[in-house]
N, C-alpha and C positions, 0 to 999 in steps of 0.2 A: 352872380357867382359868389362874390362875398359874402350873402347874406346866407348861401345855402351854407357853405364853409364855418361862417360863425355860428348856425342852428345846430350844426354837426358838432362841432367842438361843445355849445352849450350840451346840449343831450350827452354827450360824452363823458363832460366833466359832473351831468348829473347822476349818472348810473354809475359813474367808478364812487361818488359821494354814500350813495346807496347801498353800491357794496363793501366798500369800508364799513360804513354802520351795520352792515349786517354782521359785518366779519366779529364786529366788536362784542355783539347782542353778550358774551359769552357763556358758555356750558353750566347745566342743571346737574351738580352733583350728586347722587344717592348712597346718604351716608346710612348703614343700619343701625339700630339700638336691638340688639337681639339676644336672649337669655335672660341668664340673672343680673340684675345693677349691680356691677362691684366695683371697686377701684379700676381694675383693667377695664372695663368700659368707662370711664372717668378718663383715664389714659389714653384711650383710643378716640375717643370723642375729640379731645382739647387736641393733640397732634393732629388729626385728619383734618380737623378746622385748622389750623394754621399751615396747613399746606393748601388745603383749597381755597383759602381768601386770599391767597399770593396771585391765585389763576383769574384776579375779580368775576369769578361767577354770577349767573344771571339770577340762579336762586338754589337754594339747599332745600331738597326733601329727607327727612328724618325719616327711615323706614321701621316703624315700631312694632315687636312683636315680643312681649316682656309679660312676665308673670310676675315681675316687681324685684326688689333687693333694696340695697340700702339705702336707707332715707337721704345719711349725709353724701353718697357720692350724688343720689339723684336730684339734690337741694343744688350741685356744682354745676352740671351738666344744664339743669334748667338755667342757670343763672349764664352762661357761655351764649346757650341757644337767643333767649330773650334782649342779650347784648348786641346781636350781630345787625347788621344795618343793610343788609343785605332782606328780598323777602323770603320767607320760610315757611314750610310747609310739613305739617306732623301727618304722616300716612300710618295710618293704623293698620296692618295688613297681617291680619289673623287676630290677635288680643293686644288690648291696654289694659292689663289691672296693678291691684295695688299702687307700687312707685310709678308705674309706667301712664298712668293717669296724671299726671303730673307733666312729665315730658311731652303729651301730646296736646296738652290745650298750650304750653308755652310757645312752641309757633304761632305764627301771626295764621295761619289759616289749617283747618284741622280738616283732615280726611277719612273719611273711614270705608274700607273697601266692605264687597259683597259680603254675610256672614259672619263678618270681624264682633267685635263684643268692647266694652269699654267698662270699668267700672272696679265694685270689689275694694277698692282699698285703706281699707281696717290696714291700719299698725300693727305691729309685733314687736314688744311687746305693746298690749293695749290700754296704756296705762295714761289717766287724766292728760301727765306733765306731755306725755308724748303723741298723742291724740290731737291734743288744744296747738300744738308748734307744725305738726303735721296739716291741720286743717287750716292754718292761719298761709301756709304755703301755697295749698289749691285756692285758699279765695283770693291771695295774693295775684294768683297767677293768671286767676277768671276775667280778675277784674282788669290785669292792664288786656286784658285780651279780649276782652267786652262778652264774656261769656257769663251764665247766670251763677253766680259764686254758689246759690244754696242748692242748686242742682248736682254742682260737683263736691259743695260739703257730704252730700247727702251720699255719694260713693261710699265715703269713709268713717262716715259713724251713723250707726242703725239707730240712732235717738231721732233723728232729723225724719221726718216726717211732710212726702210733700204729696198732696191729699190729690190722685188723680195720675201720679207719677211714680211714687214708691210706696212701696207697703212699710208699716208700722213693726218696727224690729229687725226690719229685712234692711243691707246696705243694698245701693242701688247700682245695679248696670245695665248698661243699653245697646242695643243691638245697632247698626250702626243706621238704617232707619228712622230708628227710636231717635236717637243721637242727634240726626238730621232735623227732625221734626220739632225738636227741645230749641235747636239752636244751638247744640254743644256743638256738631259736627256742620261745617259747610258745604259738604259734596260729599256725594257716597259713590265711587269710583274703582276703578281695580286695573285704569289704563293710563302710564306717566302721560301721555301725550294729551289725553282727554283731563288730567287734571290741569295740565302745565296752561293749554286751550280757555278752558275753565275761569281762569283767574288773569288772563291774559297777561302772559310771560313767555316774551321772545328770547329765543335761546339756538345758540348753533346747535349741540348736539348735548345727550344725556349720558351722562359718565356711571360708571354703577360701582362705588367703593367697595372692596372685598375686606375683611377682615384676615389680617394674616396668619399662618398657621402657628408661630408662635403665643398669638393674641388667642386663638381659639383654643389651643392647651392650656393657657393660661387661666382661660376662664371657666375649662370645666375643671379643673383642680385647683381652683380658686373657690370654687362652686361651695355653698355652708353646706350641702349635703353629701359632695364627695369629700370635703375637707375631712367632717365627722364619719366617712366607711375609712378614711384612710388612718385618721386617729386609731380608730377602731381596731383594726387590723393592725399597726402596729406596736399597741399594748398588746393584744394576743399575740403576735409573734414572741413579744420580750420575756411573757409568763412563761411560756413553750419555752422559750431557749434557756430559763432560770430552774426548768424543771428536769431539763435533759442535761448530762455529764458534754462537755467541749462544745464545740461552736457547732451548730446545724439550720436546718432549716428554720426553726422556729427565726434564730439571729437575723436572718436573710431576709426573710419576711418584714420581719421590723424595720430593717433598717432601707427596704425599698419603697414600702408604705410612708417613714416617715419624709426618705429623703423625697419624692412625689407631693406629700404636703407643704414641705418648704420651698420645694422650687415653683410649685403653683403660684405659691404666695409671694413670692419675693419675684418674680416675670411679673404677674400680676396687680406689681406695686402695693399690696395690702404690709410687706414689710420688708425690713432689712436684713445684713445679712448676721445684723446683731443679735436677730432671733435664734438663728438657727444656731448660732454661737453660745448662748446661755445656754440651749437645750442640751447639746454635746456638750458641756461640762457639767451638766445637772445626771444625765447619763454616765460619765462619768466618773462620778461622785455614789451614783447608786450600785456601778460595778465594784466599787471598793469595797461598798457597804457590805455589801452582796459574800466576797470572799473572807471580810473580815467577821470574827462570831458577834455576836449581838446587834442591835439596833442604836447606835449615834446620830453623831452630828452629821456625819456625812450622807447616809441614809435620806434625814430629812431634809438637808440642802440639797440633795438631788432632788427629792419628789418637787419640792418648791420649787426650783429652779425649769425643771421641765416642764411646768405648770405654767410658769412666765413666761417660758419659750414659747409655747402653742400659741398663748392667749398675744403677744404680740405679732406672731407670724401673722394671726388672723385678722388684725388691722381694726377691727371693732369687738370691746368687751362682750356689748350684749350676743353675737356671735359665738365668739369662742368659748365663754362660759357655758352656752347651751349646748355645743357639738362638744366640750369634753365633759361633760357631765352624763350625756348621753353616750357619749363614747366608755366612761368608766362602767356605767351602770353592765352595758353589753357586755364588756369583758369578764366584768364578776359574774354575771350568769353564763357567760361559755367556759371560763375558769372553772366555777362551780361545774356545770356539767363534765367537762373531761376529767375534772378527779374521780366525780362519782360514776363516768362512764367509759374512761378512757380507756379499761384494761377488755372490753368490750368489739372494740375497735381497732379492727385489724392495721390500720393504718396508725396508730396511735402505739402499738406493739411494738412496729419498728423503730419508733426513736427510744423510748421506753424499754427497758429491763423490767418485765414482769414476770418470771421466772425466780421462784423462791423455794429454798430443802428446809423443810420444816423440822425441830428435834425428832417429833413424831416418827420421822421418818429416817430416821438416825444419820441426818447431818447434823454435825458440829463445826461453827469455824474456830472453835476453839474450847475449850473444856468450858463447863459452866463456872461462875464460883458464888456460888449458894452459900461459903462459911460465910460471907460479908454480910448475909442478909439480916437485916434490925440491928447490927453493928453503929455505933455511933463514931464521927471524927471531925475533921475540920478543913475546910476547902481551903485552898493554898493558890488557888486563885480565881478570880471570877468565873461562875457557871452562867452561858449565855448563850446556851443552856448546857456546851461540854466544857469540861476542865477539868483541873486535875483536885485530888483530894486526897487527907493522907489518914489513913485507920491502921493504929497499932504501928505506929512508925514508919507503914509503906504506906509507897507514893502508888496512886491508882488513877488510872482516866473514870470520870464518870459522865452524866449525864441527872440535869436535875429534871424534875417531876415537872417542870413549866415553868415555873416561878424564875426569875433573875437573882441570883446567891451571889453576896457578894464576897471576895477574899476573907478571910479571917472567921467566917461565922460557923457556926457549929450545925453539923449536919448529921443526917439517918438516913441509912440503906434502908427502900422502904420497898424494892422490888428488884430482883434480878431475874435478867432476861438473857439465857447464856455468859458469852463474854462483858454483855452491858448492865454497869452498876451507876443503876437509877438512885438518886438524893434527894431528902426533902430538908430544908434548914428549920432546925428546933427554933 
């Protein structure tokens, strides 16, 4: 009877031994990499991992479906992934290119589902210095991961040449087959259970991390292509609103466009709220300009200064330089088209006064004065381009011919236009 009793207690105290350890195995979290690389995925990556290595996890799968972004946040994000001591697993599940080629050979085991594609990643810009730091990263990464380094150079610069594998000119990418067969990929799978199975990793259950609705605003107005429609749009509101009399739509516009660019960016960690802070006073600086006559210094401290504000909000030079360069270009050709077509455009009518009494038509807003004309005098204070001038002892508002006239110089009526006497300085 004791022996049955102590067989019972043995077995007993082996199965609750067993279930503990199992209890322990702990959970396989599914963190995604999805979109563009920008700093808020940087942000999102670095917080979700230190919440999930609190939970000691049995392993992290990297759920990657990226068309690439930025080098330096995906240089960070590799460097986090490659640290962890935990095992890890890069699931490719639709694409890897460009940056996102990077991320997925840095886990210790690479997967690529049904379909998915791998490859593609040429730099932007494509330039020697930034090519040669780029490619010194994937073979970096090849190698602590025992994957063939000139396989994954050969992604990102069409010189590489691997006779049987890529074509000559072409950068290379691989279906995920292809990938399998290379040895880039270790499983080509599209099932957590059958990867986890795979690589045997025991796990109580599979957690699936969501990106929060902040982080996903974040990153599509973080985005360098919505950045540059938002830029966009609100220089075209600002021209509209500088060409219509009081506050309107145009104003509205801009100022929704812009403030959507800065809050992308600044949720998004690409910047401060130091940016947004130069830009309103570079802003401004140009509404002064704007009501006072000519072009100064205030003028050009606003352009400069708004110019700093973008280009910091957007966290990377090469970036921002390129969506507002791209962004001024579109304004000047919509600019350009609503002078030349606006009176056209029934919608354009409405903010717009184009309604004009011709003399022809015998409106006057005031008598002409034709004695002044080829009359000579002397401006009495700067023409920029109106101001006042005084011929034969009166004082007269004029306007100069283009030119900037400064106080004191000697001027000629060289055209009047009803009440307006036009000046050119002798």
């Amino acid at each position: 009877m004791r022996r049955i009793v102590f067989i019972a207690i043995l077995i007993l105290v082996v199965l609750l031994n067993q279930l503990a350890f199992a209890e322990n195995f702990g959970d396989v979290f599914i963190i995604p990499i999805k979109g563009e690389i920008n700093r808020a995925t940087f942000n999102f990556i670095s917080s979700t991992l230190n919440k999930v290595l609190e939970k000691n996890p049995a392993a992290i799968i990297f759920e990657i479906d990226t068309y690439g972004g930025l080098i330096t946040e995906t240089e960070k994000i590799k460097n986090l992934i490659m640290a962890l001591d935990i095992p890890t697993i890069s699931f490719v599940n639709n694409k890897a290119e460009s940056a996102g080629v990077l991320l997925a050979i840095s886990s210790e085991k690479l997967v690529m589902a049904n379909s998915s594609t791998i490859g593609s990643a040429e730099t932007i810009p494509d330039t020697e210095k930034v090519l040669s730091m780029w490619r010194s990263f994937l073979r970096d990464a090849a190698q602590q991961r025992g994957r063939d380094p000139k396989i994954i150079e050969a992604m990102a610069d069409s010189d590489i040449y691997i006779e049987g594998i890529s074509q000559k000119g072409k950068l290379l990418n691989l279906t995920g087959k292809e990938a399998l067969e290379l040895g880039v990929a270790d499983l080509v799978s599209d099932s957590y259970e059958e990867i986890l199975d795979s690589f045997s990793i025991s796990y109580n259950s599979i957690v699936q991390v969501d990106e929060s609705l902040e982080l996903k605003f974040a990153k599509l107005l973080a985005n360098s292509y919505i950045s540059t429609l938002l830029i966009t749009i609100g220089l075209i509101g600002f021209v509209i609103e500088l060409f219509t009399p009081g506050f309107g739509i145009g104003g509205i516009i801009s100022i929704i466009s812009f403030g959507l660019f800065f809050a992308g960016n600044i949720l998004a960690g690409n910047s401060q709220w130091t940016s947004l802070i130069i830009f309103v006073i570079g802003l401004i600086l140009l509404i002064i300009e704007a009501i006072s006559p000519g072009f100064g210094l205030p003028g050009i401290s606003g352009i400069v200064l708004i110019v700093v504000g973008i280009v910091l909000a957007m966290g990377s030079i090469q970036s921002a330089i390129m969506s507002l360069s791209v962004a001024i270009i579109l304004t000047a050709i919509i600019t350009i088209l609503l002078i030349k077509q606006g009176r056209k455009i029934e919608a354009f009518n409405k903010i717009v006064l184009s309604t004009k009494h011709d003399d022809e038509e015998g409106y006057f807003s005031a008598p002409p004065k034709y004695e002044y004309l080829d009359k000579e005098g002397i401006a009495l204070t700067d023409l920029r381009p109106s101001g006042i001038i005084e011929i034969d002892e009166e004082k007269l508002d004029a306007l100069s011919e283009g030119s900037y006239i400064q106080k004191g110089s000697k001027i000629k009526v060289v055209k009047v236009e009803g009440s307006k006497i036009i000046v050119r300085r002798l």
